[in-house]
N, C-alpha and C positions, 0 to 999 in steps of 0.2 A: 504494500500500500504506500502511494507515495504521499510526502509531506504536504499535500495540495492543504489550499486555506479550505475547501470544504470537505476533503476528509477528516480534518482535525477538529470541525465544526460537528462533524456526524460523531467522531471519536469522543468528542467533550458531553455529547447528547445523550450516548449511548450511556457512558458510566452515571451523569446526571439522575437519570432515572432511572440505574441501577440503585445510586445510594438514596433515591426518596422515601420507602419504607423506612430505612432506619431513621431517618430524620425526623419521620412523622412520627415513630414508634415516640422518639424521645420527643417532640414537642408537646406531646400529649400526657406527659407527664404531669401530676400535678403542680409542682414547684418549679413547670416549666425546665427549661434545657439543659440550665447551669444547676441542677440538682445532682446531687451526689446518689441518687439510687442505685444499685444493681443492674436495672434495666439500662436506662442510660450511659452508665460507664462501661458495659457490654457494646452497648450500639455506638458509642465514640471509639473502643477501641476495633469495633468492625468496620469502622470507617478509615481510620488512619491506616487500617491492614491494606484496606482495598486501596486508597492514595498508593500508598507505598508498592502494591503489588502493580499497577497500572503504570508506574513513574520509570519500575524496574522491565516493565513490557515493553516500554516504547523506549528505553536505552537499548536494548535489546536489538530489540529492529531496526534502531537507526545507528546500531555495530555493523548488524547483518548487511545494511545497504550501501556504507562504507568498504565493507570487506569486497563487497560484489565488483563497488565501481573504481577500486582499489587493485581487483584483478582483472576485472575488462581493462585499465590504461597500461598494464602488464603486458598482457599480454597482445599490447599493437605497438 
């Protein structure tokens, strides 16, 4: 996938609405967001997983595309 400004748009949309449930799980908390419940600090630390998991996807891939066009100028 390349770096196009609407793939990254589609990219940001896609995980947006992955992380909405837990967002809502925790808004709906009674003491609201910044509360210390169980539930809550579950759904912040399933969120900074996911950040973190997604940030390590797209280093990934844009290793991957580097190496590629790194050996395509190699090899002419």
């Amino acid at each position: 996938m390349s770096e196009t400004p609407s793939n990254i748009a589609k990219a940001v949309g896609v995980e947006a609405m992955k992380a909405s449930p837990p967002v809502a799980v925790a808004a709906k908390q009674d003491g609201g967001f910044f509360t210390l419940s169980p539930i809550t600090t579950l759904t912040c630390i399933y969120l900074v997983l996911q950040i973190a998991y997604l940030a390590w996807k797209w280093h990934n891939e844009r290793e991957d595309r580097n190496a590629k066009r790194n050996e395509c100028e190699v090899q002419e």
